[in-house]
C-alpha positions as YAML, in Angstrom:
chain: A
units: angstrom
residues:
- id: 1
  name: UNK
  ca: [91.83, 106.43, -71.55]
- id: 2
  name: UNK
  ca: [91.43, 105.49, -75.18]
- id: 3
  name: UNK
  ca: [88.02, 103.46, -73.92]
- id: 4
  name: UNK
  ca: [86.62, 107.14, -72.21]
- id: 5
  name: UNK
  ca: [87.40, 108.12, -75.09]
- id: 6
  name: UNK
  ca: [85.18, 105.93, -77.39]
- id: 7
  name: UNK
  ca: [82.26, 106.54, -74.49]
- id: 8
  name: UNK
  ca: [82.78, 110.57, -75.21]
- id: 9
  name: UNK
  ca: [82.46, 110.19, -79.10]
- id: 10
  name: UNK
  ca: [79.74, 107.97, -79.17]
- id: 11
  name: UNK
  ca: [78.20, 110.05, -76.19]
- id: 12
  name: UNK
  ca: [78.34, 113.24, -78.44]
- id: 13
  name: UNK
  ca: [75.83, 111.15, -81.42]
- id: 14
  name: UNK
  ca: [72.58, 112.04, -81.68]
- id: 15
  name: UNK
  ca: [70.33, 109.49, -79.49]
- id: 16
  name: UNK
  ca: [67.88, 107.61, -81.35]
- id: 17
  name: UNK
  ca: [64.53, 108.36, -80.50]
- id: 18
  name: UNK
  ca: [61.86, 105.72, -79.00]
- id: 19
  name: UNK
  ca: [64.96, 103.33, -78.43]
- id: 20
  name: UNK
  ca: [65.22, 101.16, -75.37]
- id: 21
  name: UNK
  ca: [67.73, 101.40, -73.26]
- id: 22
  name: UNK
  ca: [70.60, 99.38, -74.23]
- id: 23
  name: UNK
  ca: [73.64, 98.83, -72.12]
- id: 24
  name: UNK
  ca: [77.50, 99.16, -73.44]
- id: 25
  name: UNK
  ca: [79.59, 98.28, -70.31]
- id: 26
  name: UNK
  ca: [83.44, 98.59, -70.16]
- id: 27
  name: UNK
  ca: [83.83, 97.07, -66.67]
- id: 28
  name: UNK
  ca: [87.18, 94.78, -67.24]
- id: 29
  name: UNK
  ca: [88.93, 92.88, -70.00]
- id: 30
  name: UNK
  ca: [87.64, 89.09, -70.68]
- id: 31
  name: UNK
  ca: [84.23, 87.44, -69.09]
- id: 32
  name: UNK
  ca: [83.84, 85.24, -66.15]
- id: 33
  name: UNK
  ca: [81.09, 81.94, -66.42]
- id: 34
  name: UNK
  ca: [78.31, 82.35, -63.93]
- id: 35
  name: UNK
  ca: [79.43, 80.30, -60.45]
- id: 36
  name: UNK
  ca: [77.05, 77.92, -59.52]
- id: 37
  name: UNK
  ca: [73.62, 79.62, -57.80]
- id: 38
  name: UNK
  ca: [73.12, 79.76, -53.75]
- id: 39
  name: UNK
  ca: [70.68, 77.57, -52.53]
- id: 40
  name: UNK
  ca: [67.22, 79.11, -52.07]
- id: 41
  name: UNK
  ca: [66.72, 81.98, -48.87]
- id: 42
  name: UNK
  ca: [63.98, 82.25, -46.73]
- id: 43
  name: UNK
  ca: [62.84, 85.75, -45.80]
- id: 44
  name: UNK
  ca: [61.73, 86.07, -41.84]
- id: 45
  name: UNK
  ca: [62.46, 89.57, -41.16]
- id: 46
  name: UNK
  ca: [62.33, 90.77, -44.02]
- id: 47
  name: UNK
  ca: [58.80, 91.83, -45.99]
- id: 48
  name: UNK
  ca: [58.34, 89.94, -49.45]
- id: 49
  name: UNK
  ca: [56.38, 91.69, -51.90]
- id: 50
  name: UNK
  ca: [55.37, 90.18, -55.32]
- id: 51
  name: UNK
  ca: [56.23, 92.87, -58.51]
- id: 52
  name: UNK
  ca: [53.76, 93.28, -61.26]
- id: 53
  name: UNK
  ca: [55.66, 92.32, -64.63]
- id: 54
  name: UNK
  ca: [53.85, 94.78, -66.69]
- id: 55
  name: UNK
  ca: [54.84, 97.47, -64.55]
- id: 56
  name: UNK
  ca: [58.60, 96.28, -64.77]
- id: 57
  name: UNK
  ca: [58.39, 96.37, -68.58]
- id: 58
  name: UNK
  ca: [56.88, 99.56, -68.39]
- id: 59
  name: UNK
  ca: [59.69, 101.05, -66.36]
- id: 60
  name: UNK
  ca: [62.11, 98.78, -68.55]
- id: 61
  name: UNK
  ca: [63.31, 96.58, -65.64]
- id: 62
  name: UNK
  ca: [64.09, 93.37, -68.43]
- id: 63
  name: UNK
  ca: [66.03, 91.23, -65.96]
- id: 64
  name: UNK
  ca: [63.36, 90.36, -63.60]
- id: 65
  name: UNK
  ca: [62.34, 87.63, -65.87]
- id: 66
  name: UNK
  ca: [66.10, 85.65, -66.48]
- id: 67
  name: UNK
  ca: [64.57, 84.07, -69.68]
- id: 68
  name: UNK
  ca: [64.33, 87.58, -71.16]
- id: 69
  name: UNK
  ca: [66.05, 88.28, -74.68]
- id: 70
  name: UNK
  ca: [66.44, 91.39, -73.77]
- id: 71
  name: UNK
  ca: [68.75, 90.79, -70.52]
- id: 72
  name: UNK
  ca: [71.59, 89.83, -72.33]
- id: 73
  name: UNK
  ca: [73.68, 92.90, -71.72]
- id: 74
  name: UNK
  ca: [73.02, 93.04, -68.40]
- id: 75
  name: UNK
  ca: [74.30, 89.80, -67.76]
- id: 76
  name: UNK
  ca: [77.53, 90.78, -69.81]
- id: 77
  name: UNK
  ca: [77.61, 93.70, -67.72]
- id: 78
  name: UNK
  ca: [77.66, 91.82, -64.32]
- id: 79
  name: UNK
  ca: [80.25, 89.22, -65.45]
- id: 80
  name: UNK
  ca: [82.44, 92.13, -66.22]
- id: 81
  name: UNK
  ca: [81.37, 93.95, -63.07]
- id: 82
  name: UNK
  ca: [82.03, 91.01, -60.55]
- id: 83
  name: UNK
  ca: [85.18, 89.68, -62.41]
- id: 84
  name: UNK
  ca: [86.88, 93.21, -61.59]
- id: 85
  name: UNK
  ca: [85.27, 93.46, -57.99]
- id: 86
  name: UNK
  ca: [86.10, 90.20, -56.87]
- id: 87
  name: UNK
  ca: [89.94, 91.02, -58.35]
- id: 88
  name: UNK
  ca: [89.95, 93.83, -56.08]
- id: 89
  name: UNK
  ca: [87.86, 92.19, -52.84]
- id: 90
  name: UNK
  ca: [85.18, 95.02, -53.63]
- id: 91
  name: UNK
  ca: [81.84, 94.35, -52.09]
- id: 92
  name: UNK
  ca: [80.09, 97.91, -52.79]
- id: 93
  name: UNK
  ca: [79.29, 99.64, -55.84]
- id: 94
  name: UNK
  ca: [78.38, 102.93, -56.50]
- id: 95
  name: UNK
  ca: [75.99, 104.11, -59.81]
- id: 96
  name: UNK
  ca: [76.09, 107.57, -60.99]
- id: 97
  name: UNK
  ca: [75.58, 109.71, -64.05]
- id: 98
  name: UNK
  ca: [77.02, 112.62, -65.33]
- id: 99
  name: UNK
  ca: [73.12, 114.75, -65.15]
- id: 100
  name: UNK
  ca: [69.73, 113.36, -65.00]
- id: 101
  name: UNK
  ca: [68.02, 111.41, -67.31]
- id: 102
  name: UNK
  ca: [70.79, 109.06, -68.08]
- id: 103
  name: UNK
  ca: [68.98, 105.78, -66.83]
- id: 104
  name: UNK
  ca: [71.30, 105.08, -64.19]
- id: 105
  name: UNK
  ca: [68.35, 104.17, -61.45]
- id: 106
  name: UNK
  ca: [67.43, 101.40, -64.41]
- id: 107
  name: UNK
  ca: [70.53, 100.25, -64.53]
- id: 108
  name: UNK
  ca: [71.05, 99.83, -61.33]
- id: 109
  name: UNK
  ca: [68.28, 97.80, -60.83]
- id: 110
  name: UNK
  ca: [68.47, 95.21, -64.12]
- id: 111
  name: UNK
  ca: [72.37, 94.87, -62.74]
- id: 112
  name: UNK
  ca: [70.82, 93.94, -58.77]
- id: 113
  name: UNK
  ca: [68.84, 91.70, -60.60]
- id: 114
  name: UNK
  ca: [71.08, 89.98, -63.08]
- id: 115
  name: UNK
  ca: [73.35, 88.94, -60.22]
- id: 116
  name: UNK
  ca: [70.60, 87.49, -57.86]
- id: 117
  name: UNK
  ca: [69.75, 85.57, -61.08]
- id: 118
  name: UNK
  ca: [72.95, 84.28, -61.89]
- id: 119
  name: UNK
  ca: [75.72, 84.08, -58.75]
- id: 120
  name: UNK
  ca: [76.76, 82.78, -55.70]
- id: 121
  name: UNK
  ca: [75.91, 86.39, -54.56]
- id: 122
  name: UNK
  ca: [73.00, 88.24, -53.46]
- id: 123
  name: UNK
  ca: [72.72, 91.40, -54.10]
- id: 124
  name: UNK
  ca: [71.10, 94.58, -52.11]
- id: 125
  name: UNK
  ca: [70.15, 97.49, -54.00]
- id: 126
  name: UNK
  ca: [70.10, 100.74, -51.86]
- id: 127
  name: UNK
  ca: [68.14, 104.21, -53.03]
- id: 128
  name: UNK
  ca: [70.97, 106.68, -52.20]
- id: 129
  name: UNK
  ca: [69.86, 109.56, -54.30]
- id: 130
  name: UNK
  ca: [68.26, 111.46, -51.54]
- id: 131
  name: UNK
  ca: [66.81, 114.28, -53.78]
- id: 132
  name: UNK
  ca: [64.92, 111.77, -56.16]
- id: 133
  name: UNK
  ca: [64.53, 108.51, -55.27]
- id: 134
  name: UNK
  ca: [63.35, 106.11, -57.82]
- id: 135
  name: UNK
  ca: [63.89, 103.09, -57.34]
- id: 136
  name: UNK
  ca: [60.91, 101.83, -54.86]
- id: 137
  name: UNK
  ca: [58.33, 103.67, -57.53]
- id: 138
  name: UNK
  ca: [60.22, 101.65, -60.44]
- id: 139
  name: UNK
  ca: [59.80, 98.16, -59.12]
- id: 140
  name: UNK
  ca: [56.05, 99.19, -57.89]
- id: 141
  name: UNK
  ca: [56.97, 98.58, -53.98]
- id: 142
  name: UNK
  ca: [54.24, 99.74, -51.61]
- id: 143
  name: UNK
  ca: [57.51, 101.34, -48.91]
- id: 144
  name: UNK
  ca: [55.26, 101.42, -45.64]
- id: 145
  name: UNK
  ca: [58.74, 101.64, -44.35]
- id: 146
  name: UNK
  ca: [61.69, 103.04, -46.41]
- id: 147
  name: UNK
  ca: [65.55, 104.48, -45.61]
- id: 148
  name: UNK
  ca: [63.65, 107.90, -44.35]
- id: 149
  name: UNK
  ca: [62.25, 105.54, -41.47]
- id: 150
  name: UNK
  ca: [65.22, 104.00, -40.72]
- id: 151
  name: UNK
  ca: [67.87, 107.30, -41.20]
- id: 152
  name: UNK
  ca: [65.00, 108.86, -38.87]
- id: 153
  name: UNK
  ca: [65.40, 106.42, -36.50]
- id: 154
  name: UNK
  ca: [62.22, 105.32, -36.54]
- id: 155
  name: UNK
  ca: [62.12, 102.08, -37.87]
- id: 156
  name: UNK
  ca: [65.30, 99.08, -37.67]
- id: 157
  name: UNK
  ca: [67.30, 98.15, -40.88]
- id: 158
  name: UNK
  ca: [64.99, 94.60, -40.80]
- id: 159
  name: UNK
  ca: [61.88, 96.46, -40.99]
- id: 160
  name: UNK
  ca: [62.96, 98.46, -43.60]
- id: 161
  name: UNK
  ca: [64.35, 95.98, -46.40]
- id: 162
  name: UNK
  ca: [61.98, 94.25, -49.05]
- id: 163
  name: UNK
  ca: [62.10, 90.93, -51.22]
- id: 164
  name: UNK
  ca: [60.55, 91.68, -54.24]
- id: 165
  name: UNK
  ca: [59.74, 88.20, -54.48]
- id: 166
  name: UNK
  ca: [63.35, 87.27, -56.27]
- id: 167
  name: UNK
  ca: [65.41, 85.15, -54.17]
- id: 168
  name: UNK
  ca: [69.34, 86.70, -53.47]
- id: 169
  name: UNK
  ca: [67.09, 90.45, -54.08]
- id: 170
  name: UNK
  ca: [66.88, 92.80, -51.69]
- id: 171
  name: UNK
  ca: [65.99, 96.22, -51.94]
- id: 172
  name: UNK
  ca: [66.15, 99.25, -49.52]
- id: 173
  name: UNK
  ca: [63.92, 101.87, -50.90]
- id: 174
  name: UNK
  ca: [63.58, 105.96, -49.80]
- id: 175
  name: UNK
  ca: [60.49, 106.26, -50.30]
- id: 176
  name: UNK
  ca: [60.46, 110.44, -50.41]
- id: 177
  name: UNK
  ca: [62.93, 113.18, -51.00]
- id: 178
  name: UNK
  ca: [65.93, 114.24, -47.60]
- id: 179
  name: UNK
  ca: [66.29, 117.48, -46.85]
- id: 180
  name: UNK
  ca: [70.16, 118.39, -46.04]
- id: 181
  name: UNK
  ca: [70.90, 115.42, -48.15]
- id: 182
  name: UNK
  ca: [74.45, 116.42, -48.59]
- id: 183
  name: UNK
  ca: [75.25, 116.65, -44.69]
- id: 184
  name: UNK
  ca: [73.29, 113.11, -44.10]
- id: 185
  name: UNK
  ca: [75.76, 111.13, -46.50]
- id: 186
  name: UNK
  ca: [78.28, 112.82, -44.88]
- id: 187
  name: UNK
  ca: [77.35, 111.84, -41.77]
- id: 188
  name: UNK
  ca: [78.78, 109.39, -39.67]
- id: 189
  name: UNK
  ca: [75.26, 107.28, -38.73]
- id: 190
  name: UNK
  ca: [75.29, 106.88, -42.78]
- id: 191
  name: UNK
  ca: [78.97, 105.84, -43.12]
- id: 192
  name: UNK
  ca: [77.89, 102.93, -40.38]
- id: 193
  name: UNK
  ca: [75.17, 102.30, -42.44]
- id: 194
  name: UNK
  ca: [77.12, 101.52, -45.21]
- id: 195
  name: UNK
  ca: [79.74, 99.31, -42.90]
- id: 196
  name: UNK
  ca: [77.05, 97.47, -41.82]
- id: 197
  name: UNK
  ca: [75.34, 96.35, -45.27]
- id: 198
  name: UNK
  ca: [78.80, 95.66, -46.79]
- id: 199
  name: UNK
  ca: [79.97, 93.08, -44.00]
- id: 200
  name: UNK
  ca: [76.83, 91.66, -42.56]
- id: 201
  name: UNK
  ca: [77.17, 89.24, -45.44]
- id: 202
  name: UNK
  ca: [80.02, 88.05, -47.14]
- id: 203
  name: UNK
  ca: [78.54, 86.63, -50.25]
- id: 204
  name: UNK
  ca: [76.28, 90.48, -51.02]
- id: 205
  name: UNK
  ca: [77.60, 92.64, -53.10]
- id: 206
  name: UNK
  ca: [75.67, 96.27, -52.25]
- id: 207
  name: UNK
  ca: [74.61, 98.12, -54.90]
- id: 208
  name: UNK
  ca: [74.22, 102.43, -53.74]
- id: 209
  name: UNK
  ca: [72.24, 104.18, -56.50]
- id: 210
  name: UNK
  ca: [73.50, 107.96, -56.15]
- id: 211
  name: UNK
  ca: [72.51, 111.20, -57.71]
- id: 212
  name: UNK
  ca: [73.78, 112.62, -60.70]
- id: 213
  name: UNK
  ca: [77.21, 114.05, -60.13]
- id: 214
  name: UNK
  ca: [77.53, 117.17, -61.72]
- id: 215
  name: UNK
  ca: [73.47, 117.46, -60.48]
- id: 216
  name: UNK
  ca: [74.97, 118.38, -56.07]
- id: 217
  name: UNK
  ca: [77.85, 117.36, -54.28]
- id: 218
  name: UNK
  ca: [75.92, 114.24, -52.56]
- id: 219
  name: UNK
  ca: [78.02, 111.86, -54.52]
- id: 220
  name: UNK
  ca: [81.08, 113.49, -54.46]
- id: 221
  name: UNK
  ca: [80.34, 113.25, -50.41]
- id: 222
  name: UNK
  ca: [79.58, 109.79, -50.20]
- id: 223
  name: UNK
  ca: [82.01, 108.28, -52.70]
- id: 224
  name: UNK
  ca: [84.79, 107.57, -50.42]
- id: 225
  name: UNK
  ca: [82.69, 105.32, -48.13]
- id: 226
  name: UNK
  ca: [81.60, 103.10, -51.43]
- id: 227
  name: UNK
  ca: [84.61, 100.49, -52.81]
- id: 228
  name: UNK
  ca: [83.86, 101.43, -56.70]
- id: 229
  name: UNK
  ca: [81.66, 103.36, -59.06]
- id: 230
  name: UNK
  ca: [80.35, 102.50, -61.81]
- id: 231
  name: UNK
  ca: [79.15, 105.55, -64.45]
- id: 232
  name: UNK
  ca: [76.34, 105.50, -66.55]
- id: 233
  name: UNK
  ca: [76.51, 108.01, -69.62]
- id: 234
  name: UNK
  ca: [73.41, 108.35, -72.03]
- id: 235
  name: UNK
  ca: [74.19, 108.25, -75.60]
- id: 236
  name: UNK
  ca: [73.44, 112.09, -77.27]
- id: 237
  name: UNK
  ca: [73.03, 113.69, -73.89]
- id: 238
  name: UNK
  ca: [76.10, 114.35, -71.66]
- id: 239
  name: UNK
  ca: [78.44, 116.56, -73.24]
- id: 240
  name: UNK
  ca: [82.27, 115.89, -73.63]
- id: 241
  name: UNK
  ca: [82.94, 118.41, -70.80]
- id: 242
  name: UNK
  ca: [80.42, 117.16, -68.48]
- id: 243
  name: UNK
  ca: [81.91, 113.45, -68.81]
- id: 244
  name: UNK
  ca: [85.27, 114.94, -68.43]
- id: 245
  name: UNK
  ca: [84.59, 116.89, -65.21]
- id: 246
  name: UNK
  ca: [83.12, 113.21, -64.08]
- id: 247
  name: UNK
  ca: [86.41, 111.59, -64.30]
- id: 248
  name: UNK
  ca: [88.36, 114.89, -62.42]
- id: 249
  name: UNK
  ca: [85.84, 113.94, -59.83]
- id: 250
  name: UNK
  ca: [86.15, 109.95, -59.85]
- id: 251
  name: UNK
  ca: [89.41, 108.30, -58.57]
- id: 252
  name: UNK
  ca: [90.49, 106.26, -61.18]
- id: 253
  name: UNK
  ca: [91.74, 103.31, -58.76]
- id: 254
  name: UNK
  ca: [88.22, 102.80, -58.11]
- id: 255
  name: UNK
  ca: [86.33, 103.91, -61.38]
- id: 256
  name: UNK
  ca: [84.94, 100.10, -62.31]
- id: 257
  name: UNK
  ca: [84.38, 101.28, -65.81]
- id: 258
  name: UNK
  ca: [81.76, 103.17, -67.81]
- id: 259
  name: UNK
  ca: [78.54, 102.19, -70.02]
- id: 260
  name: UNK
  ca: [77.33, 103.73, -72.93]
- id: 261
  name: UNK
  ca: [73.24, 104.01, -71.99]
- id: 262
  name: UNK
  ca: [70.26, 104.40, -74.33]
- id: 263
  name: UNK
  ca: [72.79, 103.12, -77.65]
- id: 264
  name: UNK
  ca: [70.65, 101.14, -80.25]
- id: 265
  name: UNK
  ca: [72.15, 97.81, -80.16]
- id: 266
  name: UNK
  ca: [74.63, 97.31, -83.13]
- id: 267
  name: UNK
  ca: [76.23, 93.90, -81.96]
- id: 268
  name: UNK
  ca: [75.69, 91.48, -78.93]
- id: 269
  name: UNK
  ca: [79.32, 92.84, -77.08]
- id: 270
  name: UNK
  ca: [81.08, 95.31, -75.29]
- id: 271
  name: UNK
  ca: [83.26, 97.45, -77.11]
- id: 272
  name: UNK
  ca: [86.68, 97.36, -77.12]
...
């Protein structure tokens, strides 16, 4: 408790204005050295689509490019991520925020990324939050097909997922807001859904961005299908109450840890 703590405290600061986002992880004592890299996948099924890097760095998505200076904490943050998930035999991970705004959707996807870079995993990133999804319009995918498609049933899983040209990266985008969202995670064709992604491959680790949790009660409902959750708290904008109704709501067995978003950087490290 005494590292929510330090998140709360530095949460309450005033956030500095024009600063990128910079990540402060607490995801598991020590740091694990990158395993040695899969070989190199080839994409049949599944549609490859080239990103533009100037609209990643205007949507801050740093990792992409694994000689970045400014991927650094990401990579800190999936050593610490994967050492505690492998401890436990976790294979999916769920992002949330206390409200919007927090970055979560970008941290998400510089996390996906930083582990196709650097592991013997790959990783699939999934657009869970129903009521906004992001992450296709983020990384600039063109989502002919998306998770509406394929919860629709009008499209298969295969014709749905997208390479954005980054080997071990896969991406299932929703390409527009779900009605009933709340009832669908519920559901029992999504809890398959979720079986299915986590133990099709052994080596993925699935990454669910959700909504907000104090924003519905989608995350709340789809928590317990997900192994661990990881939440994202912007420096200067959640409130010491709204962070502390997020832990009432998140088992601690499987709260991975939380990071301190939108911080200007005061030391390469993680806090204490």
């Amino acid at each position: 408790m005494e590292r929510i703590k330090l998140a709360i405290e530095k949460a309450r600061s005033n956030a500095q204005p024009g600063v990128r986002a910079t990540v402060r992880g607490r995801a598991g004592a020590g740091a694990a050295a990158p395993a040695q890299e899969l070989g190199e996948l080839n994409y049949v099924q599944t549609k490859v689509v080239p990103l533009s890097a100037d609209h990643l760095e205007r949507n801050r998505i740093v990792a992409y490019n694994k000689n970045s200076n400014m991927s650094w904490a990401f990579d800190l943050l999936r050593t610490q991520v994967l050492k505690a998930m492998e401890e436990n035999g976790w294979r999916t991970l769920a992002i949330t925020s206390p409200t919007a705004e927090a970055g979560k959707s970008v941290l998400a996807i510089n996390l996906a990324m930083s582990i196709a870079h650097y592991t013997t995993k790959t990783a699939l990133l999934v657009d869970f939050d129903l009521r906004r999804p992001k992450i296709g319009s983020y990384l600039g995918l063109p989502m002919e097909r998306s998770l509406n498609d394929l919860l629709g049933g009008d499209a298969e899983l295969q014709e749905v997922l997208v390479n954005p040209a980054l080997p071990r990266f896969v991406v299932l985008p929703t390409k527009a807001p779900i009605s009933h969202s709340t009832e669908l995670l519920s559901s029992p064709r999504v809890a398959s859904l979720i079986d299915d992604l986590r133990e099709r491959y052994e080596s993925r680790i699935v990454i669910f961005d959700l909504p907000p949790l104090l924003s519905s009660d989608d995350t709340i409902a789809v928590l317990p299908k997900i192994d661990c959750v990881l939440l994202v708290v912007a420096n200067g904008m959640s409130s010491r109450k709204e962070i502390e109704d997020c832990l009432h709501h998140l088992p601690a067995s499987n709260l991975i840890g939380t990071v301190l978003n939108k911080a200007e950087s005061e030391s390469h490290g993680y806090y204490p």
